[in-house]
VEXMIKOL-895774 format. One line per field, with one value per atom (N, C-alpha, C): residue in one letter; atom name; x, y, z. Coordinates in steps of 0.2 Angstrom, whole numbers, plus 5000, padded with zeros to 4 digits. Layout:
vose: A ...
sekol: CA ...
xx: X ...
yy: Y ...
zz: Z ...
//
This chain:
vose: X X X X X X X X X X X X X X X X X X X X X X X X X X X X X X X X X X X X X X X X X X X X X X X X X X X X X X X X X X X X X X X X X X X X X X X X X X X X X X X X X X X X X X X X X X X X X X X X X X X X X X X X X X X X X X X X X X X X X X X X X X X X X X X X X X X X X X X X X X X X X X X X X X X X X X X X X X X X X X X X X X X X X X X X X X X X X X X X X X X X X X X X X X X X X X X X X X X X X X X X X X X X X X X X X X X X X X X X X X X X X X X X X X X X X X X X X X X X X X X X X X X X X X X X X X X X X X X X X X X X X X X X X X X X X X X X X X X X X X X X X X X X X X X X X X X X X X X X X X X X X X X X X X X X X X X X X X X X X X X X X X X X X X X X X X X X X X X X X X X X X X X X X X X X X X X X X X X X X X X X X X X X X X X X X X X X X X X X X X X X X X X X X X X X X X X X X X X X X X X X X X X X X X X X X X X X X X X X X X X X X X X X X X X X X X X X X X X X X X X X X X X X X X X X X X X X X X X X X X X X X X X X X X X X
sekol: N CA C N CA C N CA C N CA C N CA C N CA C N CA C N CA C N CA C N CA C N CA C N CA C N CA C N CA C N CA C N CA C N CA C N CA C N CA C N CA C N CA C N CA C N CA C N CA C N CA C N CA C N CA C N CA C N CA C N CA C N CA C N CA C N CA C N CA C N CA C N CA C N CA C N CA C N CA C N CA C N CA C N CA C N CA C N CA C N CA C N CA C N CA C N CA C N CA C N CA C N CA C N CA C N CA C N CA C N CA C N CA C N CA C N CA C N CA C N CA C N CA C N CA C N CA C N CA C N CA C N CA C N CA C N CA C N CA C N CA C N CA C N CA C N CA C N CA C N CA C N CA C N CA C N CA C N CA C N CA C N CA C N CA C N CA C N CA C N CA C N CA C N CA C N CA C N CA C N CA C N CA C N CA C N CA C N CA C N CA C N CA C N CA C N CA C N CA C N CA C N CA C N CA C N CA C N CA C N CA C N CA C N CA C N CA C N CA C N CA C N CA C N CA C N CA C N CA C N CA C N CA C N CA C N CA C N CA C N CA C N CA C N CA C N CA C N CA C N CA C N CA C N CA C N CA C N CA C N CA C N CA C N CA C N CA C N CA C N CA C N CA C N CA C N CA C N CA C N CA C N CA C N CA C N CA C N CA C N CA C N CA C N CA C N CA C N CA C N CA C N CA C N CA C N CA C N CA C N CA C N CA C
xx: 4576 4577 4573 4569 4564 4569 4566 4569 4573 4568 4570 4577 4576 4583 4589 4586 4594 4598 4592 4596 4599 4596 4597 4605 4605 4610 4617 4615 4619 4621 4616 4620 4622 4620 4622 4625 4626 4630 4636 4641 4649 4648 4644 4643 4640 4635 4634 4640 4643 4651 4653 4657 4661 4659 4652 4650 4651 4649 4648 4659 4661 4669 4672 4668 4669 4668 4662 4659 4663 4666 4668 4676 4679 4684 4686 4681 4684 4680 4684 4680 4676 4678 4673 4667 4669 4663 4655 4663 4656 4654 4658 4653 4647 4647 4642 4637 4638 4632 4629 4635 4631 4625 4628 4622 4617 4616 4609 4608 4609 4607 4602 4606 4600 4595 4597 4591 4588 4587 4583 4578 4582 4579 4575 4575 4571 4565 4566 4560 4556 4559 4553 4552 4557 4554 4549 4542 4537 4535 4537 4537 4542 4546 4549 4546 4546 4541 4544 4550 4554 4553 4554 4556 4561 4567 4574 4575 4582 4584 4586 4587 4587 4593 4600 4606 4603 4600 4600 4596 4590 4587 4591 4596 4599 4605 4605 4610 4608 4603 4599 4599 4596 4597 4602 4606 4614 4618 4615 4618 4613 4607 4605 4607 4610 4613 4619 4624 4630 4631 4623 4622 4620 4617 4614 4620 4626 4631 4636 4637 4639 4636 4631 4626 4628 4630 4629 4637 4641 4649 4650 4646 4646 4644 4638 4637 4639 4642 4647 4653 4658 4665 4665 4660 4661 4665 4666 4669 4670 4671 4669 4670 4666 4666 4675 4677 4684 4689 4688 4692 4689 4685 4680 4685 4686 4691 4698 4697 4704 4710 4716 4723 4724 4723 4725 4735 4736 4745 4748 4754 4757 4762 4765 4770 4778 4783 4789 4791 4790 4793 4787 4783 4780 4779 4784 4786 4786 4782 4781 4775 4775 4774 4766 4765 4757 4755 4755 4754 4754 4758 4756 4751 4751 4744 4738 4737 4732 4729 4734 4733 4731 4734 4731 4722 4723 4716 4712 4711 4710 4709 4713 4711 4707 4707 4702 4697 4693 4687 4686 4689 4686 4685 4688 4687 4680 4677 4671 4666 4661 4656 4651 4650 4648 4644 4639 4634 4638 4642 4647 4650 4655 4661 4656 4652 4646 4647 4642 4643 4648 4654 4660 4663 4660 4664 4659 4651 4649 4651 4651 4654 4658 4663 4671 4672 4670 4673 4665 4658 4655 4653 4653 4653 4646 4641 4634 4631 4626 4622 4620 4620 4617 4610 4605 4601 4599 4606 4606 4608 4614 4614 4609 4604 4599 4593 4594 4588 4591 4596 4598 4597 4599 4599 4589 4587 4579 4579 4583 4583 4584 4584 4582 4589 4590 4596 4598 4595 4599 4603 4599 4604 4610 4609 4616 4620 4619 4623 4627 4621 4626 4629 4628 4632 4638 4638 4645 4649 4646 4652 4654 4650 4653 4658 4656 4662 4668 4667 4674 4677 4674 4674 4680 4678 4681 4688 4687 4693 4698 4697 4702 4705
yy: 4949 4955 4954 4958 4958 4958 4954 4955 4964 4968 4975 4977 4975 4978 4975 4968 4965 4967 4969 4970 4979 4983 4989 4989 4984 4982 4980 4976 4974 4978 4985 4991 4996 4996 5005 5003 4997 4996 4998 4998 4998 5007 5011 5016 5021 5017 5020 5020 5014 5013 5018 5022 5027 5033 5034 5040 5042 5037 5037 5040 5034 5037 5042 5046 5056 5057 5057 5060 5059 5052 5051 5051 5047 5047 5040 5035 5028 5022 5017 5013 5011 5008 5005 5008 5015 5019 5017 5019 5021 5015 5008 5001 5001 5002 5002 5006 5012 5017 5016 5009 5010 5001 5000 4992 4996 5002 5006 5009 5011 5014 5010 5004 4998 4996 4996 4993 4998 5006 5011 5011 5010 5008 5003 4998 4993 4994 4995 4998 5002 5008 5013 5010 5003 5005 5006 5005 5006 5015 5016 5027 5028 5024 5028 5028 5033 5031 5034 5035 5034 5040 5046 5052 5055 5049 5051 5046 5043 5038 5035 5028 5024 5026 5028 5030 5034 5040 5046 5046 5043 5040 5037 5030 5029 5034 5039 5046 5048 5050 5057 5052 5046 5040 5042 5040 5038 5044 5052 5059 5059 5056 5059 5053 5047 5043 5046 5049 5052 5055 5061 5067 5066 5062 5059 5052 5053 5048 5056 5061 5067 5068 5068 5072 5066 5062 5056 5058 5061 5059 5066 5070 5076 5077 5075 5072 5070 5063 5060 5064 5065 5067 5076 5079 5086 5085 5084 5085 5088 5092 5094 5090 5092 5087 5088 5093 5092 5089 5086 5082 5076 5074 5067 5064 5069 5068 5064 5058 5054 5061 5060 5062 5061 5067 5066 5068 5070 5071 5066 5072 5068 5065 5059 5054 5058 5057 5059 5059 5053 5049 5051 5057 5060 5064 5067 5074 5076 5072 5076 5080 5086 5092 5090 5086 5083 5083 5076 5074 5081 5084 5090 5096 5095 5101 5096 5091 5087 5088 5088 5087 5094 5099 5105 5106 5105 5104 5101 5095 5090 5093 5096 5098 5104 5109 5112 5114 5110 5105 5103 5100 5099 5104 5109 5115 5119 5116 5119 5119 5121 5121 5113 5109 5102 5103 5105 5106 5106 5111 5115 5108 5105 5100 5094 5093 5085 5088 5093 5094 5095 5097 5097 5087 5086 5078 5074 5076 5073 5074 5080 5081 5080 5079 5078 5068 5067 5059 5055 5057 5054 5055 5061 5063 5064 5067 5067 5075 5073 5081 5087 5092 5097 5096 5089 5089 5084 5079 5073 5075 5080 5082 5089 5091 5095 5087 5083 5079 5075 5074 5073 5075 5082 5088 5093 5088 5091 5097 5098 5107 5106 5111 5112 5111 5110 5108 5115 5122 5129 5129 5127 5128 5124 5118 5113 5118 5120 5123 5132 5133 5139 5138 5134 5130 5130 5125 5122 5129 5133 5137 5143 5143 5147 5141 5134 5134 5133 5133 5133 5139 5146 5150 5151 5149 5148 5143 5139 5135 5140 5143 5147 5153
zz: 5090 5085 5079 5076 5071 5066 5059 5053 5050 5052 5051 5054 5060 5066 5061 5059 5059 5053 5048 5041 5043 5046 5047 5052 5054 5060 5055 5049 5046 5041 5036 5031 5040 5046 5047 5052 5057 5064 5063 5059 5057 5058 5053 5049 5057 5062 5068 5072 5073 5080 5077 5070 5068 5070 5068 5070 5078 5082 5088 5092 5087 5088 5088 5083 5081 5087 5092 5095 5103 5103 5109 5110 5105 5103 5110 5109 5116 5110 5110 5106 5110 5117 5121 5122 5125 5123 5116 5112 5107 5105 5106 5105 5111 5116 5122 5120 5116 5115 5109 5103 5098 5099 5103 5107 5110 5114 5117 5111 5106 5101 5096 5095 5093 5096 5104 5109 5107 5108 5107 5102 5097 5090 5090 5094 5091 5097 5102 5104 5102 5098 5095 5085 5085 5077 5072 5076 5076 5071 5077 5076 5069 5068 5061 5058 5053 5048 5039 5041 5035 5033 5035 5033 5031 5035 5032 5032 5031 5029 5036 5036 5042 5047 5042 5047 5050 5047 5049 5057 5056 5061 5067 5065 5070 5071 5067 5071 5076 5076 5079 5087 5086 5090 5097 5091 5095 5096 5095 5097 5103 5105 5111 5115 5115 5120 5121 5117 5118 5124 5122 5124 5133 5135 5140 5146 5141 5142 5147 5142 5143 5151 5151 5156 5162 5163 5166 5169 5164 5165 5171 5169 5172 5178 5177 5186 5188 5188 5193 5196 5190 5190 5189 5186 5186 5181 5174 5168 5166 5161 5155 5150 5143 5138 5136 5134 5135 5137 5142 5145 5144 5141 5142 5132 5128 5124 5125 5120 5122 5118 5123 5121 5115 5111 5102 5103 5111 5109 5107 5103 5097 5102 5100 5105 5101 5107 5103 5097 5096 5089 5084 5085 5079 5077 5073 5074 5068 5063 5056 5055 5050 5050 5049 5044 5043 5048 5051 5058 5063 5065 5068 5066 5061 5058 5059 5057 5058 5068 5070 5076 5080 5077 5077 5076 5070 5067 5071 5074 5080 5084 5087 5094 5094 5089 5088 5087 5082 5081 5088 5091 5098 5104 5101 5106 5105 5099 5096 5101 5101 5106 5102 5106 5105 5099 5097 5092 5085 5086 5080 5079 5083 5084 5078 5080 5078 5070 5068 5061 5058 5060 5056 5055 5063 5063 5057 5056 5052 5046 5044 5037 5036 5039 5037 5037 5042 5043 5039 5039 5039 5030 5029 5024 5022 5028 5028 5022 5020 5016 5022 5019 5027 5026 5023 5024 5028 5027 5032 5040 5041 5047 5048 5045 5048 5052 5048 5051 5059 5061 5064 5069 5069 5074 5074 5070 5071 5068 5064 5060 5053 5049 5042 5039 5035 5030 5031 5027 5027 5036 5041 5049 5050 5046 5046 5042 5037 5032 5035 5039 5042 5047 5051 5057 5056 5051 5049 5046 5039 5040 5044 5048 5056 5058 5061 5063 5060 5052 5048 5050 5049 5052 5058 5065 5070 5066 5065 5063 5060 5055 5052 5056
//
């Protein structure tokens, strides 16, 4: 692994597995897709050419491994992404009000149509700019910004 990968591996690998956890909600998973994600990256390091910042890079990365993770799932078993969501059900013994509205919230956010789901999960858990999740998604900062409050939108 090239000096590059390693240090890039050492600020964003923790900061990547999270992301990746938004989007699958399995740890295994999302450790498995954030090691192809670096493989992928080290293979093209060459093409970056730092027009965003390094995360953002290994974002965009690691949402078309997901994305192709998805496509893989679907073929085999006939999924939907839906169901590919770990059980956020609340267990008996959790029956306070927070935690229930939280779980709410949760589930509905997931019910978002994928594209909408990522930007709310970036912005809320990762705490991205609408210029970091436009780069990501290949689009302008003003389309992350109206993405998202459509899906706030749908949320309320």
């Amino acid at each position: 692994m090239s000096s590059d990968m390693e240090q890039y591996y050492k600020e964003n690998g923790r900061k990547v597995f999270l992301y990746l956890m938004t989007l699958c909600g399995n740890a295994d998973t999302a450790e498995e897709l954030t090691q192809e994600t670096f493989y992928r990256a080290l293979r093209s390091v060459n093409r970056f050419k730092g027009e965003s910042s390094v995360y953002t890079w290994l974002c965009s990365i690691a949402r078309k491994a997901w994305l192709e993770e998805l496509r893989k799932r679907r073929k085999h078993t006939g999924e939907e992404i839906s169901e590919l969501v770990e059980d956020t059900s609340p267990r008996p013994d959790e029956e306070a009000e927070s935690s229930d509205s939280r779980l709410r919230l949760l589930k509905r956010i997931h019910s978002l149509p994928e594209t909408e789901k990522e930007i709310v999960l970036l912005r809320a858990t990762q705490e991205l700019s609408f210029r970091e999740i436009g780069e990501i998604f290949g689009k302008t900062e003003n389309w992350a910004r109206v993405t998202y409050y459509r899906a706030k939108q749908k949320l309320m």
